[in-house]
DSSP file (Angstrom, degrees, kcal/mol; ACC not computed):
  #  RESIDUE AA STRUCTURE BP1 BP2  ACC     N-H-->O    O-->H-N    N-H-->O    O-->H-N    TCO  KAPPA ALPHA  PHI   PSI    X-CA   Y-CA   Z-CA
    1    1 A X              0   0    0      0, 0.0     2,-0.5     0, 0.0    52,-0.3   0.000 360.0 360.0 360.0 141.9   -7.7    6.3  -41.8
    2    2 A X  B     -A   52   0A   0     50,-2.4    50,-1.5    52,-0.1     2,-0.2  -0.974 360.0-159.8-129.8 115.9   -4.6    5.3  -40.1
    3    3 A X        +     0   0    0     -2,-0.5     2,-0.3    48,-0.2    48,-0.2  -0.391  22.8 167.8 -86.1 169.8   -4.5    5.0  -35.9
    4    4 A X        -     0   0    0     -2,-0.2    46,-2.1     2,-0.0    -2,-0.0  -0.681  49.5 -94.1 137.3 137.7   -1.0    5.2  -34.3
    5    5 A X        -     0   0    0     -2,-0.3     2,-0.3    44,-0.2    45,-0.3  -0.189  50.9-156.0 -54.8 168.9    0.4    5.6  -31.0
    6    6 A X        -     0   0    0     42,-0.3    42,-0.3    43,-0.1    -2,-0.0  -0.838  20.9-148.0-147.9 157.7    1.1    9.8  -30.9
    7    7 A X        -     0   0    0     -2,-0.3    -2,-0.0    40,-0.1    42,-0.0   0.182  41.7-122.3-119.3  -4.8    3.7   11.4  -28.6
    8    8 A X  S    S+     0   0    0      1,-0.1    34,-0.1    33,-0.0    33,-0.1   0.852  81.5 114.1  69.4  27.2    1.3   14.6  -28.4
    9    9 A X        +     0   0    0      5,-0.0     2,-0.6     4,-0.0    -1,-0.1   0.118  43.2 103.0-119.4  15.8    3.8   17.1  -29.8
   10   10 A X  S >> S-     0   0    0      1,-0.2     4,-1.7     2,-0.0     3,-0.9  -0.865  71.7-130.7 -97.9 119.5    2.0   18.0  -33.1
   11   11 A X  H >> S+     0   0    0     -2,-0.6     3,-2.2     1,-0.3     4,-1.1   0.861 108.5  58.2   4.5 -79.4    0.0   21.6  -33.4
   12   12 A X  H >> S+     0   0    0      1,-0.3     4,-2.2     2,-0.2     3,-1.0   0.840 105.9  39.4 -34.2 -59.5   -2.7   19.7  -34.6
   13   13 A X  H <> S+     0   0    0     -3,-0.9     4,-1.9     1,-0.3    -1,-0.3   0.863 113.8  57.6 -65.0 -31.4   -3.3   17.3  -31.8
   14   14 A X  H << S+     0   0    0     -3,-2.2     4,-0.3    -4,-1.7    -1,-0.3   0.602 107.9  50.7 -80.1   0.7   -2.6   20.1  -29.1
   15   15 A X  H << S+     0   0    0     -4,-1.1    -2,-0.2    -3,-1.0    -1,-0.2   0.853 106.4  50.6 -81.5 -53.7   -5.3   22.0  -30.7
   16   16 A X  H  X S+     0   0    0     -4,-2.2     4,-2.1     1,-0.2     3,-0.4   0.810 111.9  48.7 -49.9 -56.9   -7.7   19.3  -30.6
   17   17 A X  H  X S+     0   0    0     -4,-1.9     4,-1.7     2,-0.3    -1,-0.2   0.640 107.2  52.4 -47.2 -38.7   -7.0   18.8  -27.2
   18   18 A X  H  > S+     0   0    0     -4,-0.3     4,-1.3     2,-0.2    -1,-0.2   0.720 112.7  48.1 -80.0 -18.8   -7.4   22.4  -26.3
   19   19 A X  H >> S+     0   0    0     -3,-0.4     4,-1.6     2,-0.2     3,-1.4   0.976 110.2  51.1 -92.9 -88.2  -11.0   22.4  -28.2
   20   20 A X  H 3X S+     0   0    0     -4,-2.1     4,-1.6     2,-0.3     3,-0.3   0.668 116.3  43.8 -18.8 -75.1  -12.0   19.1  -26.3
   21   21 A X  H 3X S+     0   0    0     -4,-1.7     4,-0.8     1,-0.2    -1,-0.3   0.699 109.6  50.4 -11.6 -67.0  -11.0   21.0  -23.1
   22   22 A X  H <X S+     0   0    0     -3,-1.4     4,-2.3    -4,-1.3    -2,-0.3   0.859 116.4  48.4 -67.1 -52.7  -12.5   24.4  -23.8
   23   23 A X  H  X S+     0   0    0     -4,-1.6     4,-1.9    -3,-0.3    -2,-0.2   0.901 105.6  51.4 -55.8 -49.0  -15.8   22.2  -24.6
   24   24 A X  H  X S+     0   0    0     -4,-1.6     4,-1.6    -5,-0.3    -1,-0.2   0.810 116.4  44.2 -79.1 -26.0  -15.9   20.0  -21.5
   25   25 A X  H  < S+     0   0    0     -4,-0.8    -1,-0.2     1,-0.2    -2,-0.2   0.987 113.0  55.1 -74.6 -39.5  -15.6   23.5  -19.2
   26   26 A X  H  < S+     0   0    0     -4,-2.3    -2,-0.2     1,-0.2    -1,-0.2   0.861 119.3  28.5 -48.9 -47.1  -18.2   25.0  -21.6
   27   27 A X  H  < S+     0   0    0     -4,-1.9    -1,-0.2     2,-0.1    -3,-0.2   0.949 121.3  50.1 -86.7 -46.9  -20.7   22.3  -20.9
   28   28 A X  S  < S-     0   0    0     -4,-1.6     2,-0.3    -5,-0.2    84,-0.0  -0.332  80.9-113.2 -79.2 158.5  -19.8   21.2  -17.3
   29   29 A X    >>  -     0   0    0      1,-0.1     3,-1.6    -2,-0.1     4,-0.9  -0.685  47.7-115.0 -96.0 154.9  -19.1   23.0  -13.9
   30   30 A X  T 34 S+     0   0    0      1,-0.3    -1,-0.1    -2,-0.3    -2,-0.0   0.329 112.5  64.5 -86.4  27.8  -15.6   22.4  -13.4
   31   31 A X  T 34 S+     0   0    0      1,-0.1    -1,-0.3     3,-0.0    -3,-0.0   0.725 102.6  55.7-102.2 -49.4  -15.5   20.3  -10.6
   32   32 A X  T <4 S+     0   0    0     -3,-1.6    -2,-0.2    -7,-0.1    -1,-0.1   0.763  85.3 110.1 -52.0 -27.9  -17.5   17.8  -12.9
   33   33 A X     <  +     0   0    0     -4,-0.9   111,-0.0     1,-0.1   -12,-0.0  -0.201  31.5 161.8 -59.2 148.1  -14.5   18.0  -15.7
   34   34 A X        +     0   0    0     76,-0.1     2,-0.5     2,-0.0    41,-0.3  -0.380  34.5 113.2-148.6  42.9  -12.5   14.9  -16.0
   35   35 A X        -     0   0    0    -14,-0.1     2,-0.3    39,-0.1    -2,-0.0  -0.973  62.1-124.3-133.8 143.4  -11.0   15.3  -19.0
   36   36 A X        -     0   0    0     -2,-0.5   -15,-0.1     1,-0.1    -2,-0.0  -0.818   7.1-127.6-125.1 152.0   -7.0   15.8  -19.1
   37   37 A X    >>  -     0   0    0     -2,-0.3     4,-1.2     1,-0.1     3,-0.8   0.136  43.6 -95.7 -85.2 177.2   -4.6   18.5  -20.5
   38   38 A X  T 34 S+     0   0    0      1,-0.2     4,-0.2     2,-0.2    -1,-0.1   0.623 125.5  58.7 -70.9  -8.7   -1.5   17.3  -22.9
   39   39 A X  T 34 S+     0   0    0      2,-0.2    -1,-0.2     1,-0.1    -3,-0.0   0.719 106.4  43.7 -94.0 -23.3    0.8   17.3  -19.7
   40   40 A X  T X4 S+     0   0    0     -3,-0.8     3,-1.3     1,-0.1    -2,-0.2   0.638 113.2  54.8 -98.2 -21.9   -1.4   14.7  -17.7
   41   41 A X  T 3< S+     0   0    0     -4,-1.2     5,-0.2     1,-0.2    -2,-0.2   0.723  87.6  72.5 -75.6 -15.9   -1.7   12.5  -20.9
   42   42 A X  T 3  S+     0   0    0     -4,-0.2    -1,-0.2     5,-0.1     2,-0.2   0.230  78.0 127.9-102.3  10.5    1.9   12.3  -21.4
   43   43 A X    X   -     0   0    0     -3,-1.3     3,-1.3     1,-0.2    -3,-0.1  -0.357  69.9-128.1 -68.0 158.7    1.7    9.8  -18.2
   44   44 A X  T 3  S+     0   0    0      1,-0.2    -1,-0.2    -2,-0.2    -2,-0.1   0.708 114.6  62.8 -65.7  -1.4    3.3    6.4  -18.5
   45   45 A X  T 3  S+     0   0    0     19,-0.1    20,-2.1    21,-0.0    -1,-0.2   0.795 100.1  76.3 -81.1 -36.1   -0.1    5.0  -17.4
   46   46 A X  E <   -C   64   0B   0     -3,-1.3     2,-0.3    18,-0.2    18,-0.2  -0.473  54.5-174.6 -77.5 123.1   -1.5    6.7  -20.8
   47   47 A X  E     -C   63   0B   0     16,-1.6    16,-1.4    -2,-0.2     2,-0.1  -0.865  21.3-161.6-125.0 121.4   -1.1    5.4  -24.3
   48   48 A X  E     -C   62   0B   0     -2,-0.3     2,-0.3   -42,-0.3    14,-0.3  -0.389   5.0-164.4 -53.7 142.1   -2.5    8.1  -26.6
   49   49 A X  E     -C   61   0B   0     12,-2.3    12,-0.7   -44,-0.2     2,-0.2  -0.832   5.6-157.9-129.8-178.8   -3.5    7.6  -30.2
   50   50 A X        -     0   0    0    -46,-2.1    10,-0.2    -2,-0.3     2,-0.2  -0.904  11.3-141.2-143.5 142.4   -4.2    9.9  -33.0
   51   51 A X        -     0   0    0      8,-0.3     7,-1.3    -2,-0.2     8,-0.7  -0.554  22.8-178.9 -90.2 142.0   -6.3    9.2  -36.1
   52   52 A X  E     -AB   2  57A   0    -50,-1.5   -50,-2.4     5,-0.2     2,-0.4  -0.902  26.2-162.6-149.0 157.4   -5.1   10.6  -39.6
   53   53 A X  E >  S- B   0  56A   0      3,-0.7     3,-2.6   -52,-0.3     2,-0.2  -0.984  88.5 -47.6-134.1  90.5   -6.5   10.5  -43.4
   54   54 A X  T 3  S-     0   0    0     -2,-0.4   -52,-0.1     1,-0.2     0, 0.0  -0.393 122.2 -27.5  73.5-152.6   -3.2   11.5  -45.1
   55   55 A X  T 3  S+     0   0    0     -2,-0.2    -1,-0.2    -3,-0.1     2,-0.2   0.571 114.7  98.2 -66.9 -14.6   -2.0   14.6  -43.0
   56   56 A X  E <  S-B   53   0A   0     -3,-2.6    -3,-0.7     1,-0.1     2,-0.6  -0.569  79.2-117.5 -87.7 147.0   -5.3   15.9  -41.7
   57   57 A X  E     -B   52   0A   0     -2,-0.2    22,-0.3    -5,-0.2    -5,-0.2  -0.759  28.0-174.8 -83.9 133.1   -6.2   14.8  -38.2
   58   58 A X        -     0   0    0     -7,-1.3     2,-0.3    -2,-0.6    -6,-0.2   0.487  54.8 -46.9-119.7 -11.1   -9.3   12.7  -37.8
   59   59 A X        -     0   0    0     -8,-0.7    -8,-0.3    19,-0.2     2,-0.3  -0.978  48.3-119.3 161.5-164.4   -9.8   12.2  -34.2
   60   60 A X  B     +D   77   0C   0     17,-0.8    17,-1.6    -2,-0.3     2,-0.3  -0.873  22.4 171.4 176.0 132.8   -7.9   11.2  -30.5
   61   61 A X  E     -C   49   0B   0    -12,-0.7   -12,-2.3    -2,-0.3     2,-0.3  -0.910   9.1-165.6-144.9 167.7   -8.3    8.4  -28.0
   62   62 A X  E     -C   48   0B   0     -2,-0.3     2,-0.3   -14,-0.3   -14,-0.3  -0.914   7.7-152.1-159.1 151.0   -6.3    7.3  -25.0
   63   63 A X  E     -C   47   0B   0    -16,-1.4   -16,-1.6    -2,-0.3     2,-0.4  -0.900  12.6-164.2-121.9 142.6   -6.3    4.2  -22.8
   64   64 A X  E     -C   46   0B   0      8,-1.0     2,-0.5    -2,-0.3   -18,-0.2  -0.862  19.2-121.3-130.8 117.0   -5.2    4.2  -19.2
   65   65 A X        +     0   0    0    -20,-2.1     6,-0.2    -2,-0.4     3,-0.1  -0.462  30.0 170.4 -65.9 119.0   -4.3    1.3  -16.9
   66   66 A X        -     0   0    0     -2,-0.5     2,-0.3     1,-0.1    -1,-0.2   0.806  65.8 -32.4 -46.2 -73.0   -6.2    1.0  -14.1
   67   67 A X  S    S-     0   0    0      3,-0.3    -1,-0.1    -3,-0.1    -3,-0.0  -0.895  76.2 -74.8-160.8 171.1   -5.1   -2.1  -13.1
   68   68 A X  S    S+     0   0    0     -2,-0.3    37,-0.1     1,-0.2    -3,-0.0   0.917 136.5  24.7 -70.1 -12.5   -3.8   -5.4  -14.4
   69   69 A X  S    S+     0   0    0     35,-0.1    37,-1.2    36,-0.1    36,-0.4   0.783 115.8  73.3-106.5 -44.3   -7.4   -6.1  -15.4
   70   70 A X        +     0   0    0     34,-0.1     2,-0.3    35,-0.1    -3,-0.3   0.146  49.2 176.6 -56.0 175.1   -8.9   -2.7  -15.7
   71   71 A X        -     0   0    0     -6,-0.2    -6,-0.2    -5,-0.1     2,-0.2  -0.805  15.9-146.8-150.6-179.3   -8.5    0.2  -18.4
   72   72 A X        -     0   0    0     -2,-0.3    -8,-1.0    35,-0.2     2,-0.8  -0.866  19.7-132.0-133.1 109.7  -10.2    3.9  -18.8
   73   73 A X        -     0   0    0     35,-1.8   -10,-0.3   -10,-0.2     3,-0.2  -0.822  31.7-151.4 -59.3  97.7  -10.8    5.2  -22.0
   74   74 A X        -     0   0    0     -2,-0.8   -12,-0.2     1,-0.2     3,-0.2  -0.522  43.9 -21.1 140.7  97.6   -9.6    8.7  -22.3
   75   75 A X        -     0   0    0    -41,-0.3     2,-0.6     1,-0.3    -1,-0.2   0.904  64.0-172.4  59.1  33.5  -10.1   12.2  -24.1
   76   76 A X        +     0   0    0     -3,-0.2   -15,-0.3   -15,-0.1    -1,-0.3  -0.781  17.8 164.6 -61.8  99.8  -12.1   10.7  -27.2
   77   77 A X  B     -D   60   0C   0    -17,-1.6   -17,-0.8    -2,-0.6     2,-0.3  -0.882  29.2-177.6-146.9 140.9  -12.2   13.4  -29.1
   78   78 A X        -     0   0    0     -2,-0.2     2,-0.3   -19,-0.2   -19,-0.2  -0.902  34.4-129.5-121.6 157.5  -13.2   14.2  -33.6
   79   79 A X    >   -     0   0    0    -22,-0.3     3,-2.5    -2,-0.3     4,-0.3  -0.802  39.0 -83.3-103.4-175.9  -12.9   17.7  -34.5
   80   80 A X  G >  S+     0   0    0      1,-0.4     3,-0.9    -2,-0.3    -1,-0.1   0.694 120.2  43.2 -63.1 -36.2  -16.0   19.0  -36.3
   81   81 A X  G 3  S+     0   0    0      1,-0.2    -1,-0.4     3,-0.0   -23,-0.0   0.324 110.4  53.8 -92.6  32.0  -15.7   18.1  -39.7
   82   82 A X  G X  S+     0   0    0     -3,-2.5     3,-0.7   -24,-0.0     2,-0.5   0.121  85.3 113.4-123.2  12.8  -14.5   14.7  -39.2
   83   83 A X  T <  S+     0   0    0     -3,-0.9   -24,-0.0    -4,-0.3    -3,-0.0  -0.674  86.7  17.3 -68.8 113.2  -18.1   14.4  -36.7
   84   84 A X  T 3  S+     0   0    0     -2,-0.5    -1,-0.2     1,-0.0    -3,-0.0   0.734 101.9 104.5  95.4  22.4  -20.7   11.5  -38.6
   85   85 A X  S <  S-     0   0    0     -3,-0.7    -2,-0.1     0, 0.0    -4,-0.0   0.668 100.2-107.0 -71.5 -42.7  -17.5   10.1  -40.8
   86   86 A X  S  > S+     0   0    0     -4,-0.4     4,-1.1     0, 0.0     5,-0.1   0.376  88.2 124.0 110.9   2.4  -17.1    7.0  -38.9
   87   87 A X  H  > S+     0   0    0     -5,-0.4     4,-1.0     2,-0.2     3,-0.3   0.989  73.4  47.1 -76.7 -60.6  -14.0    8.4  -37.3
   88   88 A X  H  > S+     0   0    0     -6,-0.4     4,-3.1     1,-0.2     5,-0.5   0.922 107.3  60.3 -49.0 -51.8  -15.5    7.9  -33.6
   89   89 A X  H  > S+     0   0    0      2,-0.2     4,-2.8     3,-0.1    -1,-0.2   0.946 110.0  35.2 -52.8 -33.7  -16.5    4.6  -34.4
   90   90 A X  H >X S+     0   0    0     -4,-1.1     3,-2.3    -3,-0.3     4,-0.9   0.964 110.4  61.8 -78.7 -65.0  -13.2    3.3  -35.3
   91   91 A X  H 3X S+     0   0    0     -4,-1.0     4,-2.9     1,-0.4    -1,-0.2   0.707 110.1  39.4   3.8 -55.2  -11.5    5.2  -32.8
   92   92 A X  H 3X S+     0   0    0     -4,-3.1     4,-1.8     2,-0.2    -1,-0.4   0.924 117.3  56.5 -85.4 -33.6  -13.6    3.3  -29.9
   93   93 A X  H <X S+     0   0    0     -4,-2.8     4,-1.4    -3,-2.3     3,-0.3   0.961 111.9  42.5 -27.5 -70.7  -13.0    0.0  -32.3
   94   94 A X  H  X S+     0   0    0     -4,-0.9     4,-3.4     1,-0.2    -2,-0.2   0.799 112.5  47.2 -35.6 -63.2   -9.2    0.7  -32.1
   95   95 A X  H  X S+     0   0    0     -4,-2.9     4,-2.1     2,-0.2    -1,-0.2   0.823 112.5  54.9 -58.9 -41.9   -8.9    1.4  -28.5
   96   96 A X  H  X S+     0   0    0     -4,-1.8     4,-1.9    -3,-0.3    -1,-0.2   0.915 112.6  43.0 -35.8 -62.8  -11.3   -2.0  -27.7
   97   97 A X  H  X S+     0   0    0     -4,-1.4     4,-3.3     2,-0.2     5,-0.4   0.926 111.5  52.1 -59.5 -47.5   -9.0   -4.1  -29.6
   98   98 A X  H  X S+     0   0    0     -4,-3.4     4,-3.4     2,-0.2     5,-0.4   0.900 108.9  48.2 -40.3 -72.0   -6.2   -2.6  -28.2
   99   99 A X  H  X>S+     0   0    0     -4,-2.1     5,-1.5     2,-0.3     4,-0.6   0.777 115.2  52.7 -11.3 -73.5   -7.4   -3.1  -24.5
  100  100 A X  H ><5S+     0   0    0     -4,-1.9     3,-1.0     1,-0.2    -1,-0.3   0.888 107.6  45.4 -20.7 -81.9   -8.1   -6.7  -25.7
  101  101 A X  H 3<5S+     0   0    0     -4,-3.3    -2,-0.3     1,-0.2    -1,-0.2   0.821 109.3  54.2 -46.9 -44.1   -4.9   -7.4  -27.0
  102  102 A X  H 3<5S-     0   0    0     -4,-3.4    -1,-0.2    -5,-0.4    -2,-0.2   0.644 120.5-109.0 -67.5  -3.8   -3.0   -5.9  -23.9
  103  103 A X  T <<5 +     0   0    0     -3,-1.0    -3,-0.2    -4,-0.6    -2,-0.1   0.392  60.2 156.6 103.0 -12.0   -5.3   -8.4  -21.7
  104  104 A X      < -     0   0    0     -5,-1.5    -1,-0.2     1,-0.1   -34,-0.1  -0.174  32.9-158.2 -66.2 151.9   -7.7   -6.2  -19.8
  105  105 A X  S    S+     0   0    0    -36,-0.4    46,-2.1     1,-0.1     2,-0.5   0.500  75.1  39.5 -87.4 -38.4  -10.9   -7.6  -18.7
  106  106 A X  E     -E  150   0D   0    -37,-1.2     2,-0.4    44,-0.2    44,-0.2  -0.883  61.6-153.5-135.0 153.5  -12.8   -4.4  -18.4
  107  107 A X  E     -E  149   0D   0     42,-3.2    42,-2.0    -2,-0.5     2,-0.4  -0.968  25.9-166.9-111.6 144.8  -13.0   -1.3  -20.5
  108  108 A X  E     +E  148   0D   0     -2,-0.4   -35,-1.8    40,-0.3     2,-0.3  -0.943  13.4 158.8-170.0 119.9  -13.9    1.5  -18.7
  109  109 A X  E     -E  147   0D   0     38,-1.8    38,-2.8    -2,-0.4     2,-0.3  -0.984  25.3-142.0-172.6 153.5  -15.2    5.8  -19.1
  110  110 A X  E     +E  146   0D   0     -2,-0.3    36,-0.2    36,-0.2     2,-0.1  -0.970  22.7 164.9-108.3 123.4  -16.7    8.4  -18.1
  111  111 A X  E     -E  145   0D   0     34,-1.5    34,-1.3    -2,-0.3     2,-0.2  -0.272  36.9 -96.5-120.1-159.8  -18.9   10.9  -20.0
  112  112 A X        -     0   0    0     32,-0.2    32,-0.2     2,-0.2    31,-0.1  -0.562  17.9-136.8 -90.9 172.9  -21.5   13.9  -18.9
  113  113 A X  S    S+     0   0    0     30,-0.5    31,-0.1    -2,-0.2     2,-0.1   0.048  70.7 109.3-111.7  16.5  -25.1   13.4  -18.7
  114  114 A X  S >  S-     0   0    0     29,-0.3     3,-0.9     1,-0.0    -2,-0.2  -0.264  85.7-106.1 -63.5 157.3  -25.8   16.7  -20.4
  115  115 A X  T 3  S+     0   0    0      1,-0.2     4,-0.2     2,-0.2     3,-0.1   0.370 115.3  75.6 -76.1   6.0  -27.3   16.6  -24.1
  116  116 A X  T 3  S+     0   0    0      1,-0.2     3,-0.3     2,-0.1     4,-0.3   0.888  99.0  50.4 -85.8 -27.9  -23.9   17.7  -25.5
  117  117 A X  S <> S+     0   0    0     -3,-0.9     4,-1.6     1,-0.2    -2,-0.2   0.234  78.3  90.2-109.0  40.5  -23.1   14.1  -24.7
  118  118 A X  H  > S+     0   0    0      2,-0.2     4,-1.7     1,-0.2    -1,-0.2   0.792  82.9  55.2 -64.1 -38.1  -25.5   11.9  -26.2
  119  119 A X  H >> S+     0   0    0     -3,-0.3     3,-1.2    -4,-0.2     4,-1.1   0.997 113.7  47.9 -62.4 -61.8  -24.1   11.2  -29.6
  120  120 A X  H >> S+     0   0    0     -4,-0.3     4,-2.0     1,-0.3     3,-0.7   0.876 117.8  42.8 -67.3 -38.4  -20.8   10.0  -27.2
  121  121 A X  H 3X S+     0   0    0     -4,-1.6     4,-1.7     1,-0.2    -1,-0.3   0.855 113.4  50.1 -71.4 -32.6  -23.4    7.6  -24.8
  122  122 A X  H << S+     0   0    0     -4,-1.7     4,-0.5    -3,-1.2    -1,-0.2   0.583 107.4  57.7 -83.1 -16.2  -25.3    6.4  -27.8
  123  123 A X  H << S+     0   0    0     -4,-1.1    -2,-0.2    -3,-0.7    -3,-0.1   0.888 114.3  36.0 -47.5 -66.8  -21.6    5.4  -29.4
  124  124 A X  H >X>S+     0   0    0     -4,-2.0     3,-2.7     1,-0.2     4,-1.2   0.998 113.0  57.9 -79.0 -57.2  -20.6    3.2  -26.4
  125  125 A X  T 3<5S+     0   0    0     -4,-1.7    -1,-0.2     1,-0.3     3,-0.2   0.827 106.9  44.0 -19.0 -50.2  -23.9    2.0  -26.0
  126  126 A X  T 345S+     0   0    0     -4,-0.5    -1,-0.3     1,-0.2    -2,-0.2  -0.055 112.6  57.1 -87.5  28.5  -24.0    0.6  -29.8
  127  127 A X  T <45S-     0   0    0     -3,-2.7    -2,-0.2     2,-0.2    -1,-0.2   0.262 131.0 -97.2-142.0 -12.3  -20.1   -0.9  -29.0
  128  128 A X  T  <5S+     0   0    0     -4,-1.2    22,-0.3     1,-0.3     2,-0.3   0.777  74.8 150.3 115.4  31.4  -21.7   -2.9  -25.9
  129  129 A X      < -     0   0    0     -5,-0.5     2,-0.4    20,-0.2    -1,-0.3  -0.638  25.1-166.9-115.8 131.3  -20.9   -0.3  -22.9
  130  130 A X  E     -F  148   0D   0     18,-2.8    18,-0.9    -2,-0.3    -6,-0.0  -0.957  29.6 -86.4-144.0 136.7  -23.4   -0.3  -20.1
  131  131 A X  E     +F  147   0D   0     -2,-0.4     2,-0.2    16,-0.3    16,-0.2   0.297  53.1 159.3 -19.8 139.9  -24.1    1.9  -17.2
  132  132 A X  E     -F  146   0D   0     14,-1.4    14,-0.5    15,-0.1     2,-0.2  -0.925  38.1 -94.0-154.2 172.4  -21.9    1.1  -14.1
  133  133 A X        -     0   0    0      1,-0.3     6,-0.1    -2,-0.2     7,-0.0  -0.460  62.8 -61.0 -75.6 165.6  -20.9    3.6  -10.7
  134  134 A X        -     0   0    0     -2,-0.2     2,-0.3     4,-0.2    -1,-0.3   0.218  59.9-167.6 -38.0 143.7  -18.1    5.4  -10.3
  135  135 A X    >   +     0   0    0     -3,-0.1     3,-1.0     4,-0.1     2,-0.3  -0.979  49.6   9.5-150.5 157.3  -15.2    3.7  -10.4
  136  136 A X  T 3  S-     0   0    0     -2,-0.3    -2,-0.0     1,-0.2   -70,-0.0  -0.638 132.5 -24.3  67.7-137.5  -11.1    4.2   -9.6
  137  137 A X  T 3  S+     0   0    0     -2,-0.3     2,-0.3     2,-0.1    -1,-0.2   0.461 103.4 132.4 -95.0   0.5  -11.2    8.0   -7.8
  138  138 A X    <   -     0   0    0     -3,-1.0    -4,-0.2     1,-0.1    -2,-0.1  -0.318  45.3-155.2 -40.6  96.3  -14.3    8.9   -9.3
  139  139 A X        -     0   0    0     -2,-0.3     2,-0.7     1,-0.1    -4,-0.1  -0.347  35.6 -80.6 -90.7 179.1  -16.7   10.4   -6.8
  140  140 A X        +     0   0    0      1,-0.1     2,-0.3    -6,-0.1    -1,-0.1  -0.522  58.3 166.4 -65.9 119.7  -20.7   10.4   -7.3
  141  141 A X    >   -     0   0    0     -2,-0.7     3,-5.4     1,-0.1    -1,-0.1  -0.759  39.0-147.8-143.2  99.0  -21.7   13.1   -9.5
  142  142 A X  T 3  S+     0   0    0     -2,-0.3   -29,-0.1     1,-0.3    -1,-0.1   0.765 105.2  52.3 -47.6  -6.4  -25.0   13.7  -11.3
  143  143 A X  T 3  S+     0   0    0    -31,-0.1   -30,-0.5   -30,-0.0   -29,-0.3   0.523  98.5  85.0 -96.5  16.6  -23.3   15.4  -14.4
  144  144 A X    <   -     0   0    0     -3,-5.4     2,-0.3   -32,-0.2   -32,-0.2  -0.574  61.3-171.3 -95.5 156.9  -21.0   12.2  -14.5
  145  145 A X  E     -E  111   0D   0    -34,-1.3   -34,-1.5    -2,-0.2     2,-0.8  -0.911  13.8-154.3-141.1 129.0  -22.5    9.5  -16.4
  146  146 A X  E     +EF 110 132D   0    -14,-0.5   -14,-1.4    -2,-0.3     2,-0.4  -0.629  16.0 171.0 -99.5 141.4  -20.1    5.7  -15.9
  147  147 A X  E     -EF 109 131D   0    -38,-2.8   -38,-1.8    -2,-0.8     2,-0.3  -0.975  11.3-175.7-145.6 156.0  -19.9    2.8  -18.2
  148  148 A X  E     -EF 108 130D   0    -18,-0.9   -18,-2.8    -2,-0.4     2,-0.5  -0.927  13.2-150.4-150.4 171.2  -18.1    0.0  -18.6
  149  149 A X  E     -E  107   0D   0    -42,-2.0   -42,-3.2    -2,-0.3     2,-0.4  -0.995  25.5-125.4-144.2 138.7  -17.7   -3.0  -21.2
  150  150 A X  E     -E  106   0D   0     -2,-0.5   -44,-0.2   -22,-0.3     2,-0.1  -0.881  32.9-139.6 -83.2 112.9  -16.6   -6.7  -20.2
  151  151 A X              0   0    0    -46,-2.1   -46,-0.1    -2,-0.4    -1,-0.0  -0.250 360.0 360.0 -79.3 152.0  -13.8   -7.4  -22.4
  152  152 A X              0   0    0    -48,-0.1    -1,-0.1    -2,-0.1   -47,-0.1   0.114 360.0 360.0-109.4 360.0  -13.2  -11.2  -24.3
């Protein structure tokens, strides 16, 4: 599987995106939603990736600076048959190292606290991510769930 920056202009990836979307309204009331369309990713604050095997699309992450120390991970997304591959895991690998390599101190996300996203809380958990408050513009919200990881 091959990770690489994405410019967000491929079918595939807007697709994903639209699915990711369509899920996060399904599960959450939308005032809980934090998850952002292909026009708010396409800020300079955002670097987007996309995962591929060959042509097929394997997955999506994004980083967003926070701050010179901070980051937010972003719109971490597999579509269904690429779910229990290992695709997420690398995905949250990539984005780590990246983060790393750009200097941040802290890695930073926001999930639900609904059962749709336990596989995604039990992810970061097993990558070292631990419960934190709201953080950045993020108000208190019991279907928000925060986490954060101390970067080396």
């Amino acid at each position: 599987m091959t990770i690489s920056i994405d410019d967000l202009s491929g079918g595939d990836v807007i697709q994903l995106l639209e699915e990711h979307l369509a899920d996060m309204y399904a599960t959450s009331p939308p005032e809980s939603v934090h998850a952002l369309d292909v026009a708010k990713l396409k800020d300079p604050a955002i670097t987007f990736f996309a995962a591929r095997q060959g042509a097929e699309l394997k997955g999506c992450i994004a980083i967003k600076r926070l701050s010179d120390d901070d980051a937010e991970i972003k719109s971490m997304r597999t579509p269904a048959n690429a779910r229990r591959t290992g695709a997420g895991k690398q995905l949250l690998t990539h984005i780590i190292q990246f983060a790393q390599d750009k200097g941040y101190k802290n890695l930073l996300l926001e999930t639900g606290t609904m059962a749709f996203f336990e596989p995604a809380r039990q992810l970061y958990l097993k990558h070292g991510f631990e419960f934190c408050g709201p953080f950045a513009d993020y108000p208190e919200d019991p279907n928000s769930c925060f986490m954060h990881k101390v970067l080396k």
